[in-house]
C-alpha positions in Angstrom: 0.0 0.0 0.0 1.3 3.3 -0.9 1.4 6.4 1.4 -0.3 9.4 -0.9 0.8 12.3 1.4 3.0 14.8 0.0 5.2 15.4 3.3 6.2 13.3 6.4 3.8 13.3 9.5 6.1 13.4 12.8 4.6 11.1 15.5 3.1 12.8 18.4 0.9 12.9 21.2 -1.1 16.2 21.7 -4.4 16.9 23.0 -6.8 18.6 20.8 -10.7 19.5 20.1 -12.4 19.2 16.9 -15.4 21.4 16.3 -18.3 21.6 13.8 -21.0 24.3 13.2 -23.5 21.9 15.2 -24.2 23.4 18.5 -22.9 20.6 20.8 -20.2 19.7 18.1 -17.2 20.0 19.9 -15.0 16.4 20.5 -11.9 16.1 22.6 -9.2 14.1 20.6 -5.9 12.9 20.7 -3.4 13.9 17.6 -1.4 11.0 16.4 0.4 12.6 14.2 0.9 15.8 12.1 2.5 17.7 9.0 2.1 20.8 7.6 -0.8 19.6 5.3 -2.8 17.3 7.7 -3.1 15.4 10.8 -4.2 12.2 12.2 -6.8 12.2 15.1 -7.8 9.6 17.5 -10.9 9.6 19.4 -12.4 7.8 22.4 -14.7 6.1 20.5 -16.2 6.0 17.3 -17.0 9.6 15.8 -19.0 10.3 12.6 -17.6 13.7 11.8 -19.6 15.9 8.8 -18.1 16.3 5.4 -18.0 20.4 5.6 -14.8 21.3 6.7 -14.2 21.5 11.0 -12.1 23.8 13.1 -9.3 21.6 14.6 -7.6 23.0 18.3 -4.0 22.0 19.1 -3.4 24.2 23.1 0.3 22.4 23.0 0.6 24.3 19.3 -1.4 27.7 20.4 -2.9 27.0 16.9 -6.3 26.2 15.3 -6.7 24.8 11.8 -9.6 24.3 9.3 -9.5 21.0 8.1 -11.5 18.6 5.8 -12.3 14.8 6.9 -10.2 12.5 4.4 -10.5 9.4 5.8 -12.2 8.0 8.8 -12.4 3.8 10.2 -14.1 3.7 13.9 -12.5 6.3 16.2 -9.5 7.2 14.2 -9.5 9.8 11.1 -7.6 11.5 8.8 -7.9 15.6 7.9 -6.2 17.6 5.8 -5.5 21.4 6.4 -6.6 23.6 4.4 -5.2 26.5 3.0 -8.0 29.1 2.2 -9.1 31.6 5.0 -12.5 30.4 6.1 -15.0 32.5 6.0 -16.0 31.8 9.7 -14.6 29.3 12.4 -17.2 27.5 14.8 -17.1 29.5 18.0 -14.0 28.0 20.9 -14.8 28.4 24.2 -11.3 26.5 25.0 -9.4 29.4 25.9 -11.7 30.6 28.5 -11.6 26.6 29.8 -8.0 26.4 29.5 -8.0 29.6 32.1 -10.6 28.6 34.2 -8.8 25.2 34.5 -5.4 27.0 35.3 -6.8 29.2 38.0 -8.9 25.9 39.8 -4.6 24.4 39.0 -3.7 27.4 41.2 -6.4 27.6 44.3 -5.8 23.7 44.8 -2.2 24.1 45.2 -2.7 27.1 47.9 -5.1 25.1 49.5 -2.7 22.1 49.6 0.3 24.4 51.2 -2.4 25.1 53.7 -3.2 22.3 54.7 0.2 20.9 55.0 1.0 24.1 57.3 3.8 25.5 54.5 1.3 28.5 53.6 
């Protein structure tokens, strides 16, 4: 079987989100891999993503990417990015989670000092 993909994925392990247009349509996922022209997404289980092209969150790159659904089998599929602007990305509210998440980080390591009298 030959590999079509014009350049090299690099092998990683980096949490991302996947978001459609749906309200509701935002996935968590794990990226497999990654290039400059696509990626390869695992999910926890078996997804059925739309055709239309979806917004694609990597925090550990501080980048989002509109990509099209290439190839999917059970929880695991393929997107490529694409290179035109898009007229308009689904709506994030990861950023404002990512925060929120930080600051909870924060007040349970205060409270843990406290409690262990080094506070």
């Amino acid at each position: 079987m030959s590999d079509r993909r014009q350049l090299v994925r690099d092998k990683v392990i980096y949490g991302g989100v996947a978001e459609t247009g749906e309200p509701g349509g935002s996935r968590d996922c794990i990226v497999r891999n990654i290039s400059e022209n696509g990626a390869s997404l695992e999910f926890s289980n078996v997804v059925k993503l739309p055709l239309e092209p979806i917004s694609l969150t990597i925090a550990r790159k501080g980048r989002s990417f509109l990509a099209k659904v290439i190839w999917w089998r059970d929880n695991f599929v393929g997107v490529a990015f694409s290179s035109e602007a898009p007229s308009e990305l689904p709506v994030s509210d990861l950023a404002e989670r990512l925060r929120k998440s930080e600051e909870k980080k924060r007040q349970l390591q205060r409270r843990i000092k406290e409690l262990l009298g080094e506070g």
